[in-house]
C-alpha positions as CSV (number, residue, x, y, z in Angstrom):
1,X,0.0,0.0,0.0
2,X,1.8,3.2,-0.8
3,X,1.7,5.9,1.8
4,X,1.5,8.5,-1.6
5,X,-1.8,7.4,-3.0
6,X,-5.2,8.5,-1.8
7,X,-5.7,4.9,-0.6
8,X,-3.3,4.6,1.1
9,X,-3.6,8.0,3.2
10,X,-6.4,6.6,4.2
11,X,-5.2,3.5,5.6
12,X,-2.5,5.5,7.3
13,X,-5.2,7.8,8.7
14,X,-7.1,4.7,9.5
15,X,-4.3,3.2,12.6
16,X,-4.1,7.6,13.8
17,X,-7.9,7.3,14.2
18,X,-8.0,4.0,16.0
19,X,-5.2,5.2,18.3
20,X,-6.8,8.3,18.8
21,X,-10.1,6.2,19.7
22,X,-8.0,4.0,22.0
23,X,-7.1,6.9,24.0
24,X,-10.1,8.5,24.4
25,X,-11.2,5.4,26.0
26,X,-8.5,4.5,28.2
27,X,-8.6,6.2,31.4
28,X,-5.7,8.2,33.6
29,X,-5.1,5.2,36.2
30,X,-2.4,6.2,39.2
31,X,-3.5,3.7,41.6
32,X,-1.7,0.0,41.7
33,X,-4.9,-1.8,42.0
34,X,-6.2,-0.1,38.6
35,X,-3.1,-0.6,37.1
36,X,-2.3,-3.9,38.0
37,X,-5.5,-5.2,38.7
38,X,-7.3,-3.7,36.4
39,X,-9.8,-1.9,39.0
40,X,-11.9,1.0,38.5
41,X,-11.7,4.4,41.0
42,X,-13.6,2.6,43.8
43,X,-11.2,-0.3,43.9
44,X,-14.1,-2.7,42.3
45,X,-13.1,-5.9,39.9
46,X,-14.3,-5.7,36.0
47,X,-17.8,-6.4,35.8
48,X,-18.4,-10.3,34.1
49,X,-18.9,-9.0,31.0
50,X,-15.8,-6.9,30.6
51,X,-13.9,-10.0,31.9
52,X,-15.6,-12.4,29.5
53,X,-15.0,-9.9,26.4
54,X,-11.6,-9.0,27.7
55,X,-10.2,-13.2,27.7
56,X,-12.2,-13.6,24.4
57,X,-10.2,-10.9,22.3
58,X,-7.6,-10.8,23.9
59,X,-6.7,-14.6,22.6
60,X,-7.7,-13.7,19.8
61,X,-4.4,-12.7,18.0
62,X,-3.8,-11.1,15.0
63,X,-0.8,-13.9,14.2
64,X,-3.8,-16.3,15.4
65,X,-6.8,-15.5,12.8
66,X,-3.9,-15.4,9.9
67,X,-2.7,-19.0,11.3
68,X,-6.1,-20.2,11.2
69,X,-7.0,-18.4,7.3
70,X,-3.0,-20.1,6.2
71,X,-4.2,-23.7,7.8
72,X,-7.4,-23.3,5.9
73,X,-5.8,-22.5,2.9
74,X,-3.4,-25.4,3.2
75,X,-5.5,-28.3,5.0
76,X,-9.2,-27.0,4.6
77,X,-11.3,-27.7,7.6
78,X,-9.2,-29.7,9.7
79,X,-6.7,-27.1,9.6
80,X,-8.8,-24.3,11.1
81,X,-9.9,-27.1,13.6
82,X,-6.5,-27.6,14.3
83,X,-5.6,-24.5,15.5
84,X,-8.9,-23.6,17.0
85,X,-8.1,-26.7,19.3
86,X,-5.7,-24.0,20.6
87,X,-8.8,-22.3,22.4
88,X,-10.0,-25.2,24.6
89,X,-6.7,-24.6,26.9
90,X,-8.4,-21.2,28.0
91,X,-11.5,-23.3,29.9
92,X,-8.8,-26.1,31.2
93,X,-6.9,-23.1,32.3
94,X,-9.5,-20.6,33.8
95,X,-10.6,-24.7,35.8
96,X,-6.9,-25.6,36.8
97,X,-6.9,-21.2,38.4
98,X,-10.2,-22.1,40.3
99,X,-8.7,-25.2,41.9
100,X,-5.3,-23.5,42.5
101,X,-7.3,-20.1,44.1
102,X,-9.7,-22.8,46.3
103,X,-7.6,-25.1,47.5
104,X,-3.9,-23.7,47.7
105,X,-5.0,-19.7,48.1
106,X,-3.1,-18.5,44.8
107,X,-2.8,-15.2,44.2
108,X,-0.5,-15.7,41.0
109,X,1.4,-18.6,39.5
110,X,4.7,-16.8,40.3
111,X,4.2,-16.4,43.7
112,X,2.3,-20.3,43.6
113,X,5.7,-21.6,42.0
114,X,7.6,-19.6,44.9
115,X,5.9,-21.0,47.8
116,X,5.5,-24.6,46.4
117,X,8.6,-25.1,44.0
118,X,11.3,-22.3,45.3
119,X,12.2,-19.5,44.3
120,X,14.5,-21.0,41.4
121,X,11.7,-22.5,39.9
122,X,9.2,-18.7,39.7
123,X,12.4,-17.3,37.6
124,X,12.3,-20.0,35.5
125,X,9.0,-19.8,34.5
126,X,9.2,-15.8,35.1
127,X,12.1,-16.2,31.9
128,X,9.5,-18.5,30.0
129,X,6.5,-15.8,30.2
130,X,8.6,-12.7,29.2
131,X,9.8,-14.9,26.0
132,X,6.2,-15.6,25.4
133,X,5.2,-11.6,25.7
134,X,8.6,-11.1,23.7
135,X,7.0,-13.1,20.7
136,X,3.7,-11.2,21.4
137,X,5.1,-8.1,20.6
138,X,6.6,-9.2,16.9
139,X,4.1,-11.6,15.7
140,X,1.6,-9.1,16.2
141,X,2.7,-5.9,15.2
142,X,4.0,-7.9,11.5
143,X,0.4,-9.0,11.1
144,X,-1.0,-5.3,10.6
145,X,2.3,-4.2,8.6
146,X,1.4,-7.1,6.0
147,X,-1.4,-5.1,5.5
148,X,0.3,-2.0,4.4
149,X,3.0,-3.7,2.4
150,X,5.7,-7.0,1.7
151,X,7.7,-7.7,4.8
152,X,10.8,-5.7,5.0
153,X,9.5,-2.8,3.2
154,X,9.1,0.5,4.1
155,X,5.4,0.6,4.3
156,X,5.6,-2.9,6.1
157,X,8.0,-1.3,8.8
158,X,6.5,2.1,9.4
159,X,2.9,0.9,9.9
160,X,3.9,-2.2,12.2
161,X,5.9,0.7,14.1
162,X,2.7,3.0,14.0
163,X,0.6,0.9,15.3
164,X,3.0,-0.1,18.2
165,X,3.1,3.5,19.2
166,X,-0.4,4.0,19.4
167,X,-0.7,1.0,21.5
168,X,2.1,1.5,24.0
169,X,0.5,5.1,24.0
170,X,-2.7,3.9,25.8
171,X,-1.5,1.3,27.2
172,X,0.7,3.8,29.5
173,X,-2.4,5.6,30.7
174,X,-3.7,2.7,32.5
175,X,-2.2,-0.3,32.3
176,X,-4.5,-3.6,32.7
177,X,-7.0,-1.2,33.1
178,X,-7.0,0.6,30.2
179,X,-6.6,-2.7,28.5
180,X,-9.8,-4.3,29.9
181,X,-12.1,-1.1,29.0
182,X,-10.2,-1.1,25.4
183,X,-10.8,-4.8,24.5
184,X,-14.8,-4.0,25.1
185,X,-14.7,-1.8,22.2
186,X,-11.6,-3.8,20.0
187,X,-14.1,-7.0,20.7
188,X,-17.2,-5.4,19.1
189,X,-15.3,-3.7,16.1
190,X,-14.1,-7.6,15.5
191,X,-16.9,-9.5,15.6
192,X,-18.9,-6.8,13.7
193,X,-15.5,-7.2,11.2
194,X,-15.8,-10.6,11.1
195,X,-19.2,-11.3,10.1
196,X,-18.9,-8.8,7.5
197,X,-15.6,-10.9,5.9
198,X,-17.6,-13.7,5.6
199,X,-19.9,-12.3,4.3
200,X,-18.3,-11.3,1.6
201,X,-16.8,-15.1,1.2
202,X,-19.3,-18.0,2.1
203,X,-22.3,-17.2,-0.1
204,X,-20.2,-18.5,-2.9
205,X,-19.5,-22.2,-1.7
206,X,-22.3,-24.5,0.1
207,X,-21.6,-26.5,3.0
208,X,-20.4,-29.5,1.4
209,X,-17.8,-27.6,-1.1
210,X,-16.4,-26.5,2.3
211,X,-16.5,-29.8,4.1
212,X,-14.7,-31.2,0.9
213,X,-11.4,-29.5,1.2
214,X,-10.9,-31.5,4.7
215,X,-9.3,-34.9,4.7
216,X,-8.7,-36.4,8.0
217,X,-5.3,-38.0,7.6
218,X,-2.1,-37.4,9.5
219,X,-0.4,-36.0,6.3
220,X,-3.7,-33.6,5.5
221,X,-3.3,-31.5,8.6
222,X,-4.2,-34.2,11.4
223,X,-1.1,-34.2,12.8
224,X,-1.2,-30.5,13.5
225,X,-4.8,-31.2,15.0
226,X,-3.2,-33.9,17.6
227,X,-0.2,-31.6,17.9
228,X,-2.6,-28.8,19.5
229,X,-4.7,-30.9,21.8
230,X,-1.5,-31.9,23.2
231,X,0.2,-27.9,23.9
232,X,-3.2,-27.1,24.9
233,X,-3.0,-28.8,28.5
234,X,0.1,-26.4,29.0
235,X,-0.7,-24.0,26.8
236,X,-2.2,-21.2,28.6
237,X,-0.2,-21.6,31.7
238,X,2.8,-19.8,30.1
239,X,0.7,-16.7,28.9
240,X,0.2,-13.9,31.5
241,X,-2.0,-12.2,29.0
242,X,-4.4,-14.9,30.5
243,X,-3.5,-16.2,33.6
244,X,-2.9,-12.7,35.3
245,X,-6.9,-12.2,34.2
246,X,-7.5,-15.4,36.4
247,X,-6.7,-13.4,39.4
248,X,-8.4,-10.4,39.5
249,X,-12.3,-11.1,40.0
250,X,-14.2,-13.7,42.4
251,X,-13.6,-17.4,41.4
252,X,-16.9,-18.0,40.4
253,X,-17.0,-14.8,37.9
254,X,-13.3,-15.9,37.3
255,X,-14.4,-19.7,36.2
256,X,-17.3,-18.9,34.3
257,X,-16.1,-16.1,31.9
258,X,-13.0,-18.3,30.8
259,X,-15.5,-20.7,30.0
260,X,-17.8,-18.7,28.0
261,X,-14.0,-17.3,26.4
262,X,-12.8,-20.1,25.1
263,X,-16.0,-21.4,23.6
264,X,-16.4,-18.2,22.2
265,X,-12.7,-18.2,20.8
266,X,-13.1,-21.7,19.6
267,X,-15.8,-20.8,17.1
268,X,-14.3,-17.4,16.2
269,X,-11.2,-19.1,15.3
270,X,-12.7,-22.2,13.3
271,X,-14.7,-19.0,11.5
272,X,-12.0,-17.0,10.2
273,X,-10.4,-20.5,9.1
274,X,-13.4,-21.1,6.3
275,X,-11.9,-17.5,5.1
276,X,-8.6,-19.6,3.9
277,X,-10.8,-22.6,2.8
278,X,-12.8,-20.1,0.1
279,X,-9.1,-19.0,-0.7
280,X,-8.5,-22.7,-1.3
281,X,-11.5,-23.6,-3.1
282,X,-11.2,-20.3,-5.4
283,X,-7.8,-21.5,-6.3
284,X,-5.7,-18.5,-4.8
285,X,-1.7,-19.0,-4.9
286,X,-0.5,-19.7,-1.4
287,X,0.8,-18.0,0.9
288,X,2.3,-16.6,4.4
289,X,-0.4,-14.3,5.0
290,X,-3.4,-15.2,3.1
291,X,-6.4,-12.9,4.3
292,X,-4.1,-10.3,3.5
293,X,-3.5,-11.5,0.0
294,X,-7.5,-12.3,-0.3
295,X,-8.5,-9.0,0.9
296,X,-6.4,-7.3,-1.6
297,X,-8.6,-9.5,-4.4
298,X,-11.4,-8.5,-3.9
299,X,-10.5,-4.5,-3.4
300,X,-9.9,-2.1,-1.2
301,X,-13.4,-2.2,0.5
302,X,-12.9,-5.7,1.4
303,X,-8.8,-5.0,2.2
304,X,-9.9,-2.0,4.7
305,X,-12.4,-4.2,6.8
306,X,-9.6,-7.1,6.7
307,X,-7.5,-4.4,8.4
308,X,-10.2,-3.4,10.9
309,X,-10.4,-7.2,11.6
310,X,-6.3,-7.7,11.7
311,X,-5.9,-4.4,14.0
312,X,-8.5,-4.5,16.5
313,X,-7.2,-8.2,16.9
314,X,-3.3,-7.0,17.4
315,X,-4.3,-4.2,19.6
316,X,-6.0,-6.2,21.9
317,X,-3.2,-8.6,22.5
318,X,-0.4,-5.9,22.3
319,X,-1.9,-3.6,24.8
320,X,-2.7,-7.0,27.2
321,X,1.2,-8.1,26.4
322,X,2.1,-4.6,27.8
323,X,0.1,-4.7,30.4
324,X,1.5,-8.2,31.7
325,X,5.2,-7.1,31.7
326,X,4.5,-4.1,33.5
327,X,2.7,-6.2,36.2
328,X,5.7,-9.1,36.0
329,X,8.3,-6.7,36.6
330,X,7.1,-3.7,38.6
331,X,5.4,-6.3,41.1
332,X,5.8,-9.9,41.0
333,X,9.7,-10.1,40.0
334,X,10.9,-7.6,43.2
335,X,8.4,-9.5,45.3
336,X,10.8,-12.5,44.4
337,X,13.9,-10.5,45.6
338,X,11.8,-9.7,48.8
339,X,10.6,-6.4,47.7
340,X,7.8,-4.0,47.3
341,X,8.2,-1.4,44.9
342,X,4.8,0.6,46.2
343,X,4.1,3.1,43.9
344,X,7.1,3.3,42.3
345,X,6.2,-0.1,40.5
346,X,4.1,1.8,38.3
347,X,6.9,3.4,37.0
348,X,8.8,0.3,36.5
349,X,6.6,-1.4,34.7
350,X,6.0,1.8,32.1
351,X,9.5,1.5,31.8
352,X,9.6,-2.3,30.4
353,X,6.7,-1.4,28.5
354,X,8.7,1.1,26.5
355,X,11.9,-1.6,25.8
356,X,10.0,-4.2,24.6
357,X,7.7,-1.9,22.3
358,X,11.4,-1.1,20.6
359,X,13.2,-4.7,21.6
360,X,9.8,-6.7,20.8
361,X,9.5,-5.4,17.0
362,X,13.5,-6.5,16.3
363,X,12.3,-9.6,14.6
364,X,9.4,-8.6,12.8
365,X,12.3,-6.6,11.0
366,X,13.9,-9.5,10.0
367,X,11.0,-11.2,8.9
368,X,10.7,-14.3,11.0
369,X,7.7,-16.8,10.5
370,X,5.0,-15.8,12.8
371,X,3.2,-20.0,13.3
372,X,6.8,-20.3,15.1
373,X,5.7,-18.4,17.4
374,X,3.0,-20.5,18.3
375,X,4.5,-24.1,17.7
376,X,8.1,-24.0,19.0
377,X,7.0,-22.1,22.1
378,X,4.1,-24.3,22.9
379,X,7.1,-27.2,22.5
380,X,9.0,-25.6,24.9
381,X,6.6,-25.3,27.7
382,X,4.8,-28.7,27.9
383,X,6.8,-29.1,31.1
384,X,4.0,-26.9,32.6
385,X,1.4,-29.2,32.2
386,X,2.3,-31.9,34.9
387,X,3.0,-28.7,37.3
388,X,-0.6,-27.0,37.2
389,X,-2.5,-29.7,36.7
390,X,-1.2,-32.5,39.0
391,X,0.1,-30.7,41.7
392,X,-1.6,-31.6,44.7
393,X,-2.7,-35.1,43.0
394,X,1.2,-36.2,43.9
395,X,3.8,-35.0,46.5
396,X,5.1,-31.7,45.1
397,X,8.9,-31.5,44.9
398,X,11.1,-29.0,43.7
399,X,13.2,-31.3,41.5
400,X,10.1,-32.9,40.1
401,X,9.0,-29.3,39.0
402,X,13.0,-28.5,37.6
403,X,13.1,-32.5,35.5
404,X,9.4,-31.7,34.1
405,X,10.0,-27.7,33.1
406,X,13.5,-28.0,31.5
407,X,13.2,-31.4,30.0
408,X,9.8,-29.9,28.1
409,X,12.3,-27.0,27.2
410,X,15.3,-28.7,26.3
411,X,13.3,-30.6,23.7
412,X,11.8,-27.8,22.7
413,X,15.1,-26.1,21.6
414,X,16.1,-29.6,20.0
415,X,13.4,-29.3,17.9
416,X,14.3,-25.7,16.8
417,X,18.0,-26.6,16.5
418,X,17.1,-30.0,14.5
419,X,18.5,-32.1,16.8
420,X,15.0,-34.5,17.7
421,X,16.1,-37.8,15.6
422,X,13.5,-38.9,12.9
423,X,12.3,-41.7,14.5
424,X,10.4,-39.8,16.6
425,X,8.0,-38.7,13.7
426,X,4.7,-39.9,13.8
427,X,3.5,-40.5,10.2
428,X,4.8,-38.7,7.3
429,X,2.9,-35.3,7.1
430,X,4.5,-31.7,7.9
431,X,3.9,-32.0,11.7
432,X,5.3,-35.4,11.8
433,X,8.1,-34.5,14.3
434,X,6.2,-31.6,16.4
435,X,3.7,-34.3,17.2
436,X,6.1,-37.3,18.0
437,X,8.3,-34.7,20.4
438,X,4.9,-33.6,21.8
439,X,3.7,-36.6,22.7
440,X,6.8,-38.5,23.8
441,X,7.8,-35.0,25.6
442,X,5.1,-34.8,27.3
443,X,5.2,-38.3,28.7
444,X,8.7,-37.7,29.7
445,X,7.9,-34.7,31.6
446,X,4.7,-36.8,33.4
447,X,7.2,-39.2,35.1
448,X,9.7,-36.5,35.5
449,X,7.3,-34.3,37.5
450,X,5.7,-37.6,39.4
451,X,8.6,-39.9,39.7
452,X,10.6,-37.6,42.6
453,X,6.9,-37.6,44.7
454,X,6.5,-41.3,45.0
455,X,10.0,-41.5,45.6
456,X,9.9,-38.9,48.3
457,X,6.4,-40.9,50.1
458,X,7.7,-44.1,49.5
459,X,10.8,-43.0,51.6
């Protein structure tokens, strides 16, 4: 999109108006409770609905709905069931919070880890968050500048920059706050966006022309499928964007809104797929960003409300992504070292805010694959599965925590670095590998989380 054209002034002038609407909804916030919290002036919790709409877009990635369009595109149906299976780890998450709050009086899963694990064990999975919020950052913000032009360009640069700014701008003013009142509005501009996409996409094919681009084989996208419902028992455990929501209203409220989330997500998700299965089915040439190529098809009317969709979706994760590092190291990182910041956390966390907003974009300048950010890092923290979910079912122990964490995370790497040996695979498709590591990783971090608790009440 060239910034010179009339068009394209208008898409520019498109991300200065949405920032400028951003602002105007997010309030001043100065106390830590509204900050952190996400509290209004009387100290009160988000209301149910702001809670529900809140979880709901702000899993709803902008690197997600492309994922989900590029798997449809690629494996029809199953492939935006595949990654839709992503979703069901918000309910197993907001039900594994409840039990934690009930019956062990969490407050957060860093301090939980502290008390229960050590304090060795809260930085390790404090390191494994901030890498998560790290990938937020990029794999977001090169989403929207797809929309403006090829990665690496100008245009592709300047507008994934823009819309960082605008973001971090609001995101300042009230932290978790400000977030929470802004995904309200980034959650109806969505769905409104979203129906009006497909709209403009499924009254061409019938049910069963959809249907028939699926084929439910482990080289056809089934792999992938079987690969998610794995990563999603750990899944949400290593993304503050959601767990630090899991804290902040009554358990019951709490419970019931990551419920209705998920299922909410799941169907969103498994929606904006069928816009990569008309892609299929229409025969367009494949590639890394396919609503993005669609859009431009079919005009700029249908590339500017692709853009709403993409934007709204990135802000509402990028502003919670800021919001989560300003609460991990203005309040629960000192608290490790013994410390309370008081006010001045405030001011700590506006501070990380600002690196990462500059850090965080470094790889979407070099162009790295954005599904990497979902796959490898899911890999990596499979270790938390056994932690969250069984804890309490065995004897805790520290080292059963350290042999379940690291052994998810070494393998993890190994499958980055190319090291996991082929006989691993499981079947022949393009997820062979990912699946075999995930299932046989996952096993090995089972024993390695239980095996140190029988051995320590058998002794």
């Amino acid at each position: 999109m060239q910034p010179t054209s009339i068009t394209g002034l208008f898409f520019w002038g498109f991300l200065l108006v949405y920032g400028a609407l951003m602002l105007a909804l997010a309030p001043r916030v100065v106390t830590l409770g509204g900050f952190f919290n996400g509290e209004d002036n009387q100290g009160r919790s988000a209301a149910p609905w702001l809670l529900t709409s809140s979880i709901f877009i702000s899993w709803i990635f902008a690197k997600s709905v492309t994922n989900a369009a590029n798997l449809g595109a690629s494996y029809g149906l199953v492939g935006g069931l595949a990654y839709a299976m992503y979703w069901l780890s918000i309910p197993l998450t907001g039900l594994v919070i409840y039990r934690l709050r009930r019956r062990f009086a969490a407050t957060g899963l860093v301090s939980f880890l502290s008390s229960h694990y050590g304090r060795g064990a809260a930085l390790a999975f404090s390191a494994a968050i901030l890498i998560r919020l790290f990938n937020e950052v990029w794999s977001n913000t090169a989403v929207v500048g797809g929309y403006y032009g090829d990665a690496g360009s100008f245009e592709f640069i300047a507008s994934a920059l823009l819309f960082t700014a605008v973001t971090l701008a609001y995101s300042l003013r009230g932290g978790l706050r400000s977030s929470i009142l802004t995904d309200a509005a980034q959650a109806a501009i969505f769905i409104v966006a979203l129906v009006w996409v497909l709209g403009l996409v499924l009254p061409e094919h019938s049910p069963a022309e959809l249907v028939s681009t699926s084929h439910w084989a482990l080289n056809a996208g089934v792999d992938l499928l079987l690969v998610a419902g794995l990563q999603a028992f750990s899944y949400g455990f290593h993304d503050p964007v959601l767990t630090d929501r899991g804290f902040i209203s009554e358990e019951q409220t709490m419970r019931r809104s990551f419920v209705i989330a998920g299922v909410l997500g799941f169907i969103a998700i498994l929606a904006f797929s069928l816009i990569g299965v008309h892609a299929q089915l229409i025969g367009l040439a494949t590639s890394d960003n396919v609503p993005a190529a669609l859009a431009k098809s079919m005009g700029i009317g249908a590339l500017l409300v692709m853009t709403v969709v993409m934007v709204s979706a990135a802000g509402s994760t990028l502003d919670s992504t800021f919001s989560s590092l300003a609460k991990l190291a203005g309040r629960e990182l000192p608290k490790l070292a013994g410390r309370d910041l008081g006010q001045k956390a405030i001011g700590v966390g506006m501070a990380v805010m600002v690196l990462f907003a500059l850090l965080g974009n470094l790889p979407m300048i070099a162009g790295t694959d954005i599904l990497k950010a979902t796959t490898i890092s899911g890999t990596m923290v499979i270790g938390l599965a056994p932690v969250f979910i069984l804890h309490g079912l065995s004897t805790p122990t520290r080292l059963g925590f350290h042999l379940s964490f690291w052994t998810g995370l070494g393998l993890g790497v190994a499958l980055t670095l190319g090291w996991i040996p082929q006989s691993w695979a499981i079947g022949d498709g393009k997820y062979a590998l990912l699946l075999g590591t995930n299932l046989y990783g996952l096993a090995l971090c089972v024993l390695g989380y239980l095996i140190p608790g029988w051995l320590r009440r058998t002794a």
